[in-house]
C-alpha positions in Angstrom: 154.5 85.2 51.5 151.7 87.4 49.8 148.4 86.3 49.2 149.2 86.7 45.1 152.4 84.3 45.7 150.2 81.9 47.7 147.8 82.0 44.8 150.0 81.1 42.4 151.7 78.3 44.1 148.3 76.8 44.9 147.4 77.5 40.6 150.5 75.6 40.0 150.3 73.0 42.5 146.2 72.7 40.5 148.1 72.5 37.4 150.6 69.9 38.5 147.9 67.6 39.6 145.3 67.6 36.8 148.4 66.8 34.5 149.2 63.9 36.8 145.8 63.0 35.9 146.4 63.2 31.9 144.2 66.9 32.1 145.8 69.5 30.7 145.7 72.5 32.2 146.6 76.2 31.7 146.5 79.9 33.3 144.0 81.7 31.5 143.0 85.0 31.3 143.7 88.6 33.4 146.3 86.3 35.4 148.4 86.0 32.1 148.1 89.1 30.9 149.2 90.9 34.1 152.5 88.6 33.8 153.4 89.5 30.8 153.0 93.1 30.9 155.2 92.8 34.1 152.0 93.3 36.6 152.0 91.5 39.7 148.2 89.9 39.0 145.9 89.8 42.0 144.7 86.6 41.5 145.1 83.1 39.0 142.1 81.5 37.0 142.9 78.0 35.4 140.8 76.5 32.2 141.1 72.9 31.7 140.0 69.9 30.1 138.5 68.2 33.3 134.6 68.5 33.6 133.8 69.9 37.3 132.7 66.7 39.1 136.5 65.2 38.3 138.0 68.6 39.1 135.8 68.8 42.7 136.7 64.9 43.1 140.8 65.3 42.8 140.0 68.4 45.3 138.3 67.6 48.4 138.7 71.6 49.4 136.9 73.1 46.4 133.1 73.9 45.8 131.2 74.2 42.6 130.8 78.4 42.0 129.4 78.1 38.5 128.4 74.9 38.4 126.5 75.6 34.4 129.3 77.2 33.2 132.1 74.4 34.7 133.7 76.6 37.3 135.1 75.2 40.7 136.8 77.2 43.4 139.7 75.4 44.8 141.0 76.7 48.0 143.8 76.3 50.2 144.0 78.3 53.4 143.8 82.2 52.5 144.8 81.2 48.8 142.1 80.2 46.1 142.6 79.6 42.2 139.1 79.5 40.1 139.2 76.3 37.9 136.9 76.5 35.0 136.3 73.4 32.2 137.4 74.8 28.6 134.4 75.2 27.1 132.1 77.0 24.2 128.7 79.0 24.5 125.8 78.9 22.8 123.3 82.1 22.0 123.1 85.1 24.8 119.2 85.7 25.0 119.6 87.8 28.2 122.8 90.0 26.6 124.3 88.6 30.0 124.7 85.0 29.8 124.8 82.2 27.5 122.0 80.1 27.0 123.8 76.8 27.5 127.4 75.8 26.9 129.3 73.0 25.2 132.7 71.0 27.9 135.1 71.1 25.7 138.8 69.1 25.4 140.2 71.6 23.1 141.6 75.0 24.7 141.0 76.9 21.4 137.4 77.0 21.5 137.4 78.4 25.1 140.1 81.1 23.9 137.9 82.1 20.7 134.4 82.9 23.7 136.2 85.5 25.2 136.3 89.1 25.2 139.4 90.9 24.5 142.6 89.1 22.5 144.7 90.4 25.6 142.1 88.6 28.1 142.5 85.5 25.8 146.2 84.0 26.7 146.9 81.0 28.3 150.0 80.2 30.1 151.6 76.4 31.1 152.5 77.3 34.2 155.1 74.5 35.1 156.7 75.5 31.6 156.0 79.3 30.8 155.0 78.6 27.4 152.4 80.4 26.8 149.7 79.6 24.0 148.1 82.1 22.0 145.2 81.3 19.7 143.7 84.9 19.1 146.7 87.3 18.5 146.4 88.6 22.2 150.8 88.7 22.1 150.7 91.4 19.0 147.6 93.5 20.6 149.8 93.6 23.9 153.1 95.0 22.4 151.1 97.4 20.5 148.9 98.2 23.9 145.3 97.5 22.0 142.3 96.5 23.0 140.4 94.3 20.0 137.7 92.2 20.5 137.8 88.6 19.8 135.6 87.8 16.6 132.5 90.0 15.6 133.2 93.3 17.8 129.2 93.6 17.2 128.3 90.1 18.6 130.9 90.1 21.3 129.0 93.3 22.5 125.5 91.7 21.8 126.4 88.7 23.5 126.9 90.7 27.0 126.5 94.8 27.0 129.0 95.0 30.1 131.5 94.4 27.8 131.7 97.9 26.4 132.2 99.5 29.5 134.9 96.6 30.6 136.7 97.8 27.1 137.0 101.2 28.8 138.4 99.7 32.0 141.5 97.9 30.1 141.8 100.7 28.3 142.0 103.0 31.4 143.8 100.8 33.4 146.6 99.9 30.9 146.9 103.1 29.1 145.6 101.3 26.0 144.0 102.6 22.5 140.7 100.5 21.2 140.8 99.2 18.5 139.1 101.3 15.4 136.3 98.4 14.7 136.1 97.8 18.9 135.3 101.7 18.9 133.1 101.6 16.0 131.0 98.4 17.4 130.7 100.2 20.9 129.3 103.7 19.3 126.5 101.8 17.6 125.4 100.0 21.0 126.7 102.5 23.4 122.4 102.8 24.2 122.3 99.1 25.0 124.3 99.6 28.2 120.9 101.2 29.7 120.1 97.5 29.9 122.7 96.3 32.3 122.0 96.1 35.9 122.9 99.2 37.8 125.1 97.2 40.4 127.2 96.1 37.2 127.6 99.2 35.6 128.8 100.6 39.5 131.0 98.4 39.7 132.6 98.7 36.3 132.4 102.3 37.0 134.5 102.0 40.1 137.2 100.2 38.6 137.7 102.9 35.3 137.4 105.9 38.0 139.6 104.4 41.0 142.5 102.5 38.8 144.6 105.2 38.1 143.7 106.1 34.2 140.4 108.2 35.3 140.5 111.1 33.4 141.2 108.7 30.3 138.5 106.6 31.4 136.0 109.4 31.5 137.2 110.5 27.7 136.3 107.1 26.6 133.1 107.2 28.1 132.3 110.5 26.1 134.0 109.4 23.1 132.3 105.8 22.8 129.0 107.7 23.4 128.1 105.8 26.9 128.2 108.6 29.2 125.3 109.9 28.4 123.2 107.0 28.8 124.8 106.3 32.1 125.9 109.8 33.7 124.3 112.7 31.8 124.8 114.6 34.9 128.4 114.2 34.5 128.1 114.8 30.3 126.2 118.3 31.5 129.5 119.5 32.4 130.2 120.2 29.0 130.6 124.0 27.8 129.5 125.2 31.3 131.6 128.5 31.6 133.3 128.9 35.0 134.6 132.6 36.1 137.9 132.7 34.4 139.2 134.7 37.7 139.1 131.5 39.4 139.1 128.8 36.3 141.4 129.5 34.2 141.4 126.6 33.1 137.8 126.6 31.2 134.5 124.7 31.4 133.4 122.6 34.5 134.7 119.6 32.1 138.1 120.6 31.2 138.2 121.4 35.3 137.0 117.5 36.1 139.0 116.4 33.9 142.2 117.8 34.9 141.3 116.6 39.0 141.3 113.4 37.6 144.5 113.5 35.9 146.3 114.5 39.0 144.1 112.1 41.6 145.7 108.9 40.5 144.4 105.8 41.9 142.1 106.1 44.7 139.7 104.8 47.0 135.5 105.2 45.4 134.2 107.8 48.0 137.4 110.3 46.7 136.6 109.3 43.1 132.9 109.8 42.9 133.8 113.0 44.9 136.5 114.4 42.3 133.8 113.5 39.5 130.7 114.4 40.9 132.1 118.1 43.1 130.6 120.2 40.5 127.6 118.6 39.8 125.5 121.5 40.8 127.3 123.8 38.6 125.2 123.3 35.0 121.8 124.0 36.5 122.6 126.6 38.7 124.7 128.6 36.4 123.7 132.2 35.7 125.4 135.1 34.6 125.2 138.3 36.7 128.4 140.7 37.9 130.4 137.5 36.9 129.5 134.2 35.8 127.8 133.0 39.3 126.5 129.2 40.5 124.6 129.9 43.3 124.2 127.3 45.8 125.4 124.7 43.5 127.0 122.4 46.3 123.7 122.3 48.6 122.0 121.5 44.8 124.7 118.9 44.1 124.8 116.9 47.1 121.0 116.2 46.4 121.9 115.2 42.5 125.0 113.3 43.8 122.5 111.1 46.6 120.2 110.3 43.5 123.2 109.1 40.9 124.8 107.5 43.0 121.6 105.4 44.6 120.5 104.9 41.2 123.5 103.3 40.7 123.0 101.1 43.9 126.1 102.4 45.7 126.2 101.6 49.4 124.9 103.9 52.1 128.4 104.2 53.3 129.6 105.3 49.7 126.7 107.6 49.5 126.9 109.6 52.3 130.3 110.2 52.2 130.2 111.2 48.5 127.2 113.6 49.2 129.6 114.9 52.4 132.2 116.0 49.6 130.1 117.8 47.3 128.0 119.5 50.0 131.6 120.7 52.0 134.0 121.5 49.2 133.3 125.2 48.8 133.6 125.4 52.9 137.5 125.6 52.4 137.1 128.8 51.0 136.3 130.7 54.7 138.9 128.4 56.4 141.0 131.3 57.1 138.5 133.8 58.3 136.4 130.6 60.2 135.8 131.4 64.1 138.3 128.7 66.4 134.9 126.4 67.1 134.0 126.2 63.9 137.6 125.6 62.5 137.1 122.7 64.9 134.4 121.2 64.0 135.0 121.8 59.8 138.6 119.6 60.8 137.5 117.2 63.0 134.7 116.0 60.5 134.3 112.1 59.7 136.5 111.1 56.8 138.0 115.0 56.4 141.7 113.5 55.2 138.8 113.2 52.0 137.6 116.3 52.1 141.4 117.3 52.2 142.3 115.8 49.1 139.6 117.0 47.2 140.2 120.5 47.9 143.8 120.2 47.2 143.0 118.9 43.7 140.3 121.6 43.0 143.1 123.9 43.6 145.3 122.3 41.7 143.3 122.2 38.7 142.1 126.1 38.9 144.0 129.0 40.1 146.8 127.1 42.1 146.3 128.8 45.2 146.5 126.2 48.0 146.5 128.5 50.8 143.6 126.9 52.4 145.2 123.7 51.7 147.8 124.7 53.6 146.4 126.0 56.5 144.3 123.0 57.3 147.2 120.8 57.4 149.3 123.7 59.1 146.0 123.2 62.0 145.9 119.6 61.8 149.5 118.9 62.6 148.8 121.4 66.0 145.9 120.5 67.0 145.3 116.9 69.3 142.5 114.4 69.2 142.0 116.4 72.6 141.6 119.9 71.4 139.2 118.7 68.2 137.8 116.1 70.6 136.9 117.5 73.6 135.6 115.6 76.9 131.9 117.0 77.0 131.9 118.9 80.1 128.2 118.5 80.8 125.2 116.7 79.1 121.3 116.7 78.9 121.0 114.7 81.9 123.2 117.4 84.1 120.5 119.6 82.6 117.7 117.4 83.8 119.3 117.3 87.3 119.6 120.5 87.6 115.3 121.2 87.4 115.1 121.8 83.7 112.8 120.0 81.7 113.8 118.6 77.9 113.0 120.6 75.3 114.6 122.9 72.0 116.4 125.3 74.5 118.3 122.5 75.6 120.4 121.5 72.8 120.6 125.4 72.0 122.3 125.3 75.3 124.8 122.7 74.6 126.0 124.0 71.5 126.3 127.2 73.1 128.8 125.3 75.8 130.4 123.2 73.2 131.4 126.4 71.3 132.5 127.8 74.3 134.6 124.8 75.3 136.4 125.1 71.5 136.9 128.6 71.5 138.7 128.3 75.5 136.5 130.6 76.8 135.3 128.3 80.0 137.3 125.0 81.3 135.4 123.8 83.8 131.9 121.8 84.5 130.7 124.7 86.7 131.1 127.3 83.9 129.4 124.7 81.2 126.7 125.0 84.1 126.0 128.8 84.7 126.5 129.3 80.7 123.5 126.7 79.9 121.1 128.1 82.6 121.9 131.3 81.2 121.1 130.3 77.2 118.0 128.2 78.3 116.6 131.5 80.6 117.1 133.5 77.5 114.8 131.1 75.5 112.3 131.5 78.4 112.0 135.2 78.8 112.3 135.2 74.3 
């Protein structure tokens, strides 16, 4: 059984038991909307009329999560359901949070709080009849995303909201609605308040769902792009050699990557968008429209977005990897064996892979390169990219040398040896060191 199965037998076994307890009880939210636009949801929220003490007491295996705004997380081995008391809310001083909120028995009110119409369905789910108190059925059939109530306070209320308006929209291939839009444009600034961690997040979901090229159009069009990414908005009207780009400006290029990339993990993403990132400042015009070191220059812009954005280490360094390593595909073909090697044996490179391949694929077409490397990849072992080291520093040591900048010089020079074939055994890693390091003495 999968873990989405599990969750909504555990959602409906909740159900079941708060209406043994005259609650009533429904499937709110994402869960409901997933089901009815024939998506298998991830996971199931109930809203109710129980407060959270009586929820918590009829569950002994459930802990209060939001304890102010009535939520309790009931769990049942790897399955859990979030069950939150219908309620209303009060002002939002902080744009982020209401300042106090109002238990409720009626399961209007808690539809009319929400965000979007299609995020504010419930569903009985013993029965299947589903309830709908703010028009979310029509805005589904016509694919629209429309804000519940005031567009302009729903935004006020919490400034995520615009960007999560752009992540329905990408995800689900929908249009916003004309007074959603409208709303959005005149806060699109605000978002500069929202806590960089939210705004990643958000972020990751529009460029890693599937609908990221769309996603990155909505950014631009409802003006929030260039309060969060204007490194990403400087892409705009940058000329690219039409030899190689056909296709146009560094935007119409990014663009196009992200059409064909699909859903994918954040490190490829954030790679796709941010691969040209150098290009706008170190564009110049001289025998041919030239960007001259602009993936040394973008890997340093890419490291400061993306900490700015509190990404994690992990997320960082890979991304920065991509940027600084994408134009190396271009010398594949003329690269020496050892450093063929070491360009395909380097961490994550099934990455570095894609990203070529969709480079290519959204200039010239020419996926020679592309080609090769897998062509090398599927020859070469682990062994042959991975090589048992056939001596280290401390043979060096034993051997009468003392540590010091000749030594890893020496190493290097027997690792590329090793790579290219030319020596096999420990005695020649052995005569080819002392040989490197007495160089460096007599230089």
């Amino acid at each position: 059984m999968s873990d989405s199965s599990e969750s909504l037998k555990l959602a409906e076994g909740v159900a079941s038991r708060l209406r043994n307890v005259a609650h009533t009880a429904y499937l709110v939210g994402g869960c409901v909307r997933d089901r009815l636009l024939g998506i298998e949801p991830k996971d199931f929220d109930i809203a109710t009329s129980a407060t959270p003490a009586e929820v918590a007491s009829y569950f002994p295996n459930s802990r209060l999560v939001g304890a102010h705004f009535g939520v309790v997380l009931v769990q049942e081995g790897p399955a859990q359901v979030e069950v939150a008391t219908f309620r209303s809310e009060g002002a939002y001083s902080d744009a982020r949070r209401p300042d106090d909120v109002h238990f409720e028995q009626n399961p209007a009110l808690d539809a009319q709080r929400r965000d979007f119409t299609i995020n504010g369905l419930m569903e009985d789910p013993l029965s299947g009849e589903i309830l709908d108190f703010v028009g979310g059925r029509a805005d589904l059939a016509t694919h629209t995303i429309r804000s519940i109530g005031d567009p302009g306070k729903r935004f006020r209320e919490d400034h995520l909201r615009m960007l999560r308006a752009v992540r329905f929209a990408a995800r689900l291939n929908f249009q916003i609605e004309i007074h959603t839009k409208q709303a959005i444009c005149q806060q699109a600034g605000f978002v500069r308040t929202v806590s960089a961690e939210r705004v990643r997040d958000e972020l990751v979901r529009i460029f890693t769902e599937g609908g990221a090229r769309y996603g990155l159009q909505l950014l631009d069009e409802l003006e929030l792009l260039a309060s969060l990414l204007p490194e990403v908005k400087a892409f705009q009207g940058v000329e690219q050699p039409p030899e190689f780009h056909p296709e146009g400006d560094v935007w119409m290029h990014v663009l196009l990557m992200l059409e064909e990339m699909g859903a994918s993990t954040p490190s490829l993403a954030f790679g796709v968008l941010l691969h040209d990132i150098g290009k706008p400042p170190t564009f110049r015009r001289a025998d041919r429209i030239r960007f001259d070191g602009h993936a040394e220059v973008g890997a340093a812009m890419a490291r400061e977005m993306l900490e700015r954005l509190r990404f994690s280490n992990d997320d960082v360094e890979r991304v920065t990897a991509l940027v600084a390593n994408h134009m190396k595909f271009k010398n594949l073909l003329q690269m020496r064996t050892s450093t063929l090697k070491r360009f395909l044996r380097m961490e994550h490179f099934e990455e570095h892979l894609a990203l070529h391949r969709l480079d290519c694929l959204a200039s010239n077409g020419r996926t020679d390169s592309f080609d090769f490397a897998r062509t090398k990849l599927a020859e070469l072992s682990v062994q042959a990219l991975h090589p048992e080291r056939l001596i280290s520093g401390r043979d060096l040591i034993a051997a009468g040398y003392s540590p010091g900048p000749a030594f890893s010089k020496a190493l290097d020079a027997v690792e590329t040896a090793q790579l290219e074939g030319e020596i096999r055994t420990r005695a020649e890693a052995m005569e080819l060191a002392k040989g490197v390091i007495a160089q460096g003495v007599i230089a």
